[in-house]
N, C-alpha and C positions, 0 to 999 in steps of 0.2 A: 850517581850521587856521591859526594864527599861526607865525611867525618867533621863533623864542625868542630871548632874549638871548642876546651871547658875551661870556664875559669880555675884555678888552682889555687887562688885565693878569694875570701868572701868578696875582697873589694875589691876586685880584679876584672872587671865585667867591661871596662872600657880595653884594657890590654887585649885581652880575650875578643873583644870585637873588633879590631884593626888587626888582630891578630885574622880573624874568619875574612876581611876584607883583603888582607895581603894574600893570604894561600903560605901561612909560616904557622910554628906550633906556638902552644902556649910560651914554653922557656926562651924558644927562639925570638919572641915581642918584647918578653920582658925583659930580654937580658940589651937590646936596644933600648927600649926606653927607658932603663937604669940607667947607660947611657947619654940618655941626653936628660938625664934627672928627674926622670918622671917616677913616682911608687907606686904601688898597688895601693899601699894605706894613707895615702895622700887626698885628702878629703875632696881635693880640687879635681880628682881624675872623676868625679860623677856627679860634681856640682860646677862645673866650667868646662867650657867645650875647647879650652886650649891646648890642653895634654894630648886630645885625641887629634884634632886639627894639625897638631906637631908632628906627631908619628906619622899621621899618613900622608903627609908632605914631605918628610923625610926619605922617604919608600916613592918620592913621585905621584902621588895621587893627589889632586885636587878634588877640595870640598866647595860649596854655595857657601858666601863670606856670611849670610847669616841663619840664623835658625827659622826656620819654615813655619807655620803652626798646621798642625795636622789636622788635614778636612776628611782624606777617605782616602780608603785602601786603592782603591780604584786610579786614583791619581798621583801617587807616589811616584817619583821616579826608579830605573832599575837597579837602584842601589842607591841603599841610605842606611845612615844611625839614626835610631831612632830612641825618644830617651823614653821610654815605659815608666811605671811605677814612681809617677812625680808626686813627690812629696817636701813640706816644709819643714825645716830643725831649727828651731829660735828666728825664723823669720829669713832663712839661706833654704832657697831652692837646691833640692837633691833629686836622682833618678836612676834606673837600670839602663846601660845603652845596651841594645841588640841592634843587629843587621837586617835589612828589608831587602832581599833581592828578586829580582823577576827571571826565571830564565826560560827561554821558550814559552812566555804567555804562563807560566806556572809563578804562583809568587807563595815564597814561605818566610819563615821569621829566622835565625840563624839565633838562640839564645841562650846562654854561655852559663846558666844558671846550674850549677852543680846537682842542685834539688829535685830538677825535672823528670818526668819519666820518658820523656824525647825532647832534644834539643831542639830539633826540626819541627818548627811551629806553625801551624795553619788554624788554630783556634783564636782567628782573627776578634773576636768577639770576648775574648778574656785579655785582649790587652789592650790597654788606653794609651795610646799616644800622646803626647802631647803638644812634641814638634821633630822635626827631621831635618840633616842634614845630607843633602845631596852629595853624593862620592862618585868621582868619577877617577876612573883608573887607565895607564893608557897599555 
């Protein structure tokens, strides 16, 4: 098993997840995506899925051109963002992205959430999905 990323800022949770998706560290995502002008404190990195869609097309990965809406764990593809903890601020959709991956028939959550007592998440049943983006790496 790997060391997942942690975010290393509050609002960090999309870097930190392209960060788990590439196999690079925290500093090493964000000092890219400062780069191509993406911030950690930029409201748009977890209410817009353009910041994250950037980076990892940057890095070569292709994502599904739209958002998915989440039916079941069962049917996810072997990798995806998934945006958790959707919620609304004056009428602007907000969320947490983690990583959904499959490996070997095993699937866990990859969640970048400083707070956690394990990052490596299988308490499929305490997070709510909303919708998913499919990530395909080559």
């Amino acid at each position: 098993m790997f060391e997942p990323v942690i975010q290393e800022e509050a609002t960090g949770c999309g870097i930190a997840a392209v960060a788990n998706i590439l196999g690079k560290t925290y500093s090493q995502m964000k000092a890219s995506a400062n780069a191509m002008g993406i911030y950690a404190d930029d409201k748009s990195l977890w209410s817009d899925t353009q910041y994250v869609r950037q980076m990892l097309s940057a890095a070569g990965a292709r994502t599904s051109t739209e958002e998915i809406p989440f039916a079941s764990w069962s049917t996810l593809p072997d990798l995806a963002l998934l945006a958790i903890k959707h919620h609304q601020e004056e009428g602007k959709d907000f969320w947490h992205w983690v990583v959904f991956k499959r490996v070997d028939g095993k699937a866990f959550v990859l969640d970048s959430a400083s707070y956690l007592p394990a990052n490596i998440r299988t308490d499929f049943e305490g997070m709510q999905p909303k919708w998913f983006i499919e990530v395909m790496v080559s």
